[in-house]
N, CA and C of each residue as an Amber inpcrd file, in Angstrom:
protein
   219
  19.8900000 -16.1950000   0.6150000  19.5590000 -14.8420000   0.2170000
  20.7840000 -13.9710000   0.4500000  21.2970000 -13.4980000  -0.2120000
  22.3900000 -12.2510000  -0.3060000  21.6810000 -10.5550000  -0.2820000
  23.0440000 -10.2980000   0.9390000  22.2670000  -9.0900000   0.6290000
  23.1810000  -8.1350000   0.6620000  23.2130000  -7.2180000  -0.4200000
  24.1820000  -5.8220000  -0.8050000  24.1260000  -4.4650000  -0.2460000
  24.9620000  -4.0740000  -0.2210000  24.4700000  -2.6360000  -0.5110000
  24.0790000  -1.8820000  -1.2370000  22.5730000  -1.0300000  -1.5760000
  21.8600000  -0.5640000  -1.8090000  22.3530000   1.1360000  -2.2550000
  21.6010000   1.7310000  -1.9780000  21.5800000   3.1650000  -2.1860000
  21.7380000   3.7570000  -0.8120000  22.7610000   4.9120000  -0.6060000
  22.7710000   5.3240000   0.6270000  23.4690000   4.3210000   1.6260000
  23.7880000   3.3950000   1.4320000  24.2170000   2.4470000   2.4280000
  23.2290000   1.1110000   3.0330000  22.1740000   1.4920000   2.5370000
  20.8920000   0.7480000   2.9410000  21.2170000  -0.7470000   2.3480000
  20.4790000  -1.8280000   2.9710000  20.3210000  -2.8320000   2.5170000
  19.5320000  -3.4690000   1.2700000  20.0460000  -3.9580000   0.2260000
  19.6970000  -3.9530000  -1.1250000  19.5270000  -6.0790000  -0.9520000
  18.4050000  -6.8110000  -0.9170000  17.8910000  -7.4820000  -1.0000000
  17.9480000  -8.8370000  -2.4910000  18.2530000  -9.4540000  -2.5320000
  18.6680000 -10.3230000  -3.9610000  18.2070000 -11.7380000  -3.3840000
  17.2010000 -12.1280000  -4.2870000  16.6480000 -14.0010000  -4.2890000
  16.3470000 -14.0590000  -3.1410000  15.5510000 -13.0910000  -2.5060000
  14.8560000 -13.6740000  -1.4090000  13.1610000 -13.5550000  -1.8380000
  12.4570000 -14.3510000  -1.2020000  11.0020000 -14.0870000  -0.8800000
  10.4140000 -12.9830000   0.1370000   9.9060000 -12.8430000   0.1760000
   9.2330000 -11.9680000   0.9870000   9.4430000 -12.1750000   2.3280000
   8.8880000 -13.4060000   2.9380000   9.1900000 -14.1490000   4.3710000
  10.4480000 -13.8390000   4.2990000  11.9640000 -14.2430000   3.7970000
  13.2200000 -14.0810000   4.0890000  13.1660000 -12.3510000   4.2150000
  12.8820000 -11.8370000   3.3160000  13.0500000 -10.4600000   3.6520000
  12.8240000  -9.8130000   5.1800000  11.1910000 -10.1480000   5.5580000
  10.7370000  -9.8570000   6.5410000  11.7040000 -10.3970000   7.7530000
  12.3060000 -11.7520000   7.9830000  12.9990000 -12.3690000   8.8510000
  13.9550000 -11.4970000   9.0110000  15.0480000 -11.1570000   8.0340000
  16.1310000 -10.4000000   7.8060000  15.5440000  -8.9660000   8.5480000
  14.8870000  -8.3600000   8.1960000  14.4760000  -6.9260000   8.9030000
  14.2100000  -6.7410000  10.4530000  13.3860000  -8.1710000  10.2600000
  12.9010000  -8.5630000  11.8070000  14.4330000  -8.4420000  12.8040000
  14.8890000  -8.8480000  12.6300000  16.1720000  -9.9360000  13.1220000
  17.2480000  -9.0080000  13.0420000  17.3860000  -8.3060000  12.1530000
  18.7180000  -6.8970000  12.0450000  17.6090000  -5.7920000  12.7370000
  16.6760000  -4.9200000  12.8630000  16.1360000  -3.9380000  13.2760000
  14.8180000  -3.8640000  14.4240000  14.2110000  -5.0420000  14.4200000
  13.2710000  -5.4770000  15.0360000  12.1890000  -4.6630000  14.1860000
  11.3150000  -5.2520000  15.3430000   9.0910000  -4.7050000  14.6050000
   9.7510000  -2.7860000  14.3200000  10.5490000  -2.5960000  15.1780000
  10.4760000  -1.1120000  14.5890000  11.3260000  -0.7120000  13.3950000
  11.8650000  -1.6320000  12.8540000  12.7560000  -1.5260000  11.6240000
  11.5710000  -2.3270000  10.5030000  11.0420000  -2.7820000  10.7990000
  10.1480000  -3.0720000  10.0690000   8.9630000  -2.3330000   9.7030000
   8.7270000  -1.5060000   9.9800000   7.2470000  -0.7060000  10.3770000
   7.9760000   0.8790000  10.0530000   9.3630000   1.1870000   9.9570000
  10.0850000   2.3190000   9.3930000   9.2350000   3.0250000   8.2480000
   9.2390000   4.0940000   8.5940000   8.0930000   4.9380000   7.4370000
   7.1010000   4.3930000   6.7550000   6.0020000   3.7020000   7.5040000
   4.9690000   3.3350000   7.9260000   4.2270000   4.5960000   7.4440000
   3.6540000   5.4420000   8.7150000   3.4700000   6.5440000   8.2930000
   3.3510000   7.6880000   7.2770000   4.4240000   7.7340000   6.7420000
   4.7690000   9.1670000   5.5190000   4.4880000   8.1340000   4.3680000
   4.4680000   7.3230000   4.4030000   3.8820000   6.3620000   3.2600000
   2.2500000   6.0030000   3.1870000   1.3720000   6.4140000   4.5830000
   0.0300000   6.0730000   4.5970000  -0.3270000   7.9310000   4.3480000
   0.5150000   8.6770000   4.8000000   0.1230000   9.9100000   4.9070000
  -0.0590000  10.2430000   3.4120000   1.1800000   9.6520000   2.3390000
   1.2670000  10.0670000   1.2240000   0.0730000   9.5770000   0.2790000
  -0.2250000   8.3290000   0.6880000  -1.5920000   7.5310000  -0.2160000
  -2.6720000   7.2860000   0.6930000  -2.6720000   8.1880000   1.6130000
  -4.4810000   8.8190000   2.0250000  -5.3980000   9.8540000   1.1470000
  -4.4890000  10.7710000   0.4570000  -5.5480000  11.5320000  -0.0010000
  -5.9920000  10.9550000  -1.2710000  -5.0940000  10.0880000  -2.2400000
  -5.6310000   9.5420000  -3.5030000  -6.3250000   8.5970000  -3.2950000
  -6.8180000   7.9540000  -2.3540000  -7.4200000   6.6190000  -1.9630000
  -8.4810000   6.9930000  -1.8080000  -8.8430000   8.4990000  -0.7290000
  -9.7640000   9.0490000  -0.6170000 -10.8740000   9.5210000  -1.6780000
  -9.5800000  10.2630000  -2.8900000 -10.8990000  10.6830000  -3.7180000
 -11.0680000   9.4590000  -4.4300000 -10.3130000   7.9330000  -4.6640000
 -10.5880000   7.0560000  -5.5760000 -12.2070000   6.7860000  -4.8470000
 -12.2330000   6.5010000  -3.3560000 -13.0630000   6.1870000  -2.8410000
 -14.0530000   7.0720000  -3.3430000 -14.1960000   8.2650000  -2.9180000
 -15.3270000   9.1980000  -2.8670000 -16.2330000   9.0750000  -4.4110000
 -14.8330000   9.3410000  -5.2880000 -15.6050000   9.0660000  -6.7510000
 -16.1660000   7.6020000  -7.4460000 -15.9140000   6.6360000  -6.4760000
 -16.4610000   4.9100000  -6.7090000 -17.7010000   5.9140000  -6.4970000
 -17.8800000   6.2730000  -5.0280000 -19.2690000   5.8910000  -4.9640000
 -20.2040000   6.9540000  -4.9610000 -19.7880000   8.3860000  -5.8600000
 -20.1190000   8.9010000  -6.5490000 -20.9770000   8.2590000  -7.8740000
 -20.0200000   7.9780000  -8.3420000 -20.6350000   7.0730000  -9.4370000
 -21.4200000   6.1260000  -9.2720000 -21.4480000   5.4750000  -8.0440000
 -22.5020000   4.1590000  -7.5650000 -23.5810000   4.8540000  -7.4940000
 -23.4200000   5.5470000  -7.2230000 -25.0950000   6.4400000  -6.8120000
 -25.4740000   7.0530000  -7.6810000 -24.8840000   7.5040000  -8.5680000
 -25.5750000   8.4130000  -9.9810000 -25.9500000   7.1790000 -10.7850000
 -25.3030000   6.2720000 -11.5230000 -25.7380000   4.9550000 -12.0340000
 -27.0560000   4.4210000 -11.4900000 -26.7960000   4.2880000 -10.1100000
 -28.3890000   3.4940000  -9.5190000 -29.4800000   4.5490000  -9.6410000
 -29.1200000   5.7370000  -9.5940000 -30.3800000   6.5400000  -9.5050000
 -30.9920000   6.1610000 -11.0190000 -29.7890000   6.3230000 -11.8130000
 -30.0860000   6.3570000 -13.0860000 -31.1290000   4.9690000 -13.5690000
 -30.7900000   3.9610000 -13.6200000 -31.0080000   2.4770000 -13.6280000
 -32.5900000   2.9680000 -12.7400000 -32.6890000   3.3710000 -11.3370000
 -34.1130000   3.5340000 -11.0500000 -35.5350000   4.1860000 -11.8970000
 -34.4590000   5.4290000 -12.4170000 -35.4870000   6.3700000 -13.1100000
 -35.5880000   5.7200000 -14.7600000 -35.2930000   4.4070000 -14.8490000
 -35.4580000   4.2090000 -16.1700000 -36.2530000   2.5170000 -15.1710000
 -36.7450000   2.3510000 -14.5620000 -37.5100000   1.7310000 -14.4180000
 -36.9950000   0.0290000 -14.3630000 -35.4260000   0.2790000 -13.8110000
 -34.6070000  -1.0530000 -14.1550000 -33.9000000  -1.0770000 -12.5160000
 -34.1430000  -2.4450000 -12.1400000 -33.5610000  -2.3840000 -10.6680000
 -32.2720000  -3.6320000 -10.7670000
């Protein structure tokens, strides 16, 4: 696996798998180079997850009501 420089100076990744990647991160930064903006990345796709969620089961429940009041279970 080769690995370049990227954008900013960062490490830019070529023909590796995933496992090599992870090893490489592991091994140059440790669990905390790995786990690097963790956070601002869960912070950023909490609220769309939320309403994906909310409106699933929005809809689960208007459908079943529906399906009930037509006499279909």
């Amino acid at each position: 696996m080769a690995i370049v420089n990227g954008v900013c100076g960062c490490d830019r990744f070529t023909n590796g798998s995933i496992r090599d990647v992870t090893k490489t991160i592991t091994k140059k930064d440790g669990y905390r180079g790995l786990m690097r903006g963790w956070v601002p990345r869960m912070l950023f796709h909490a609220p769309a997850a939320s309403i994906c969620r909310s409106t699933y089961e929005a809809g689960k429940a208007f459908f079943q009501q529906l399906n009930e009041s037509h006499g279909r279970s």
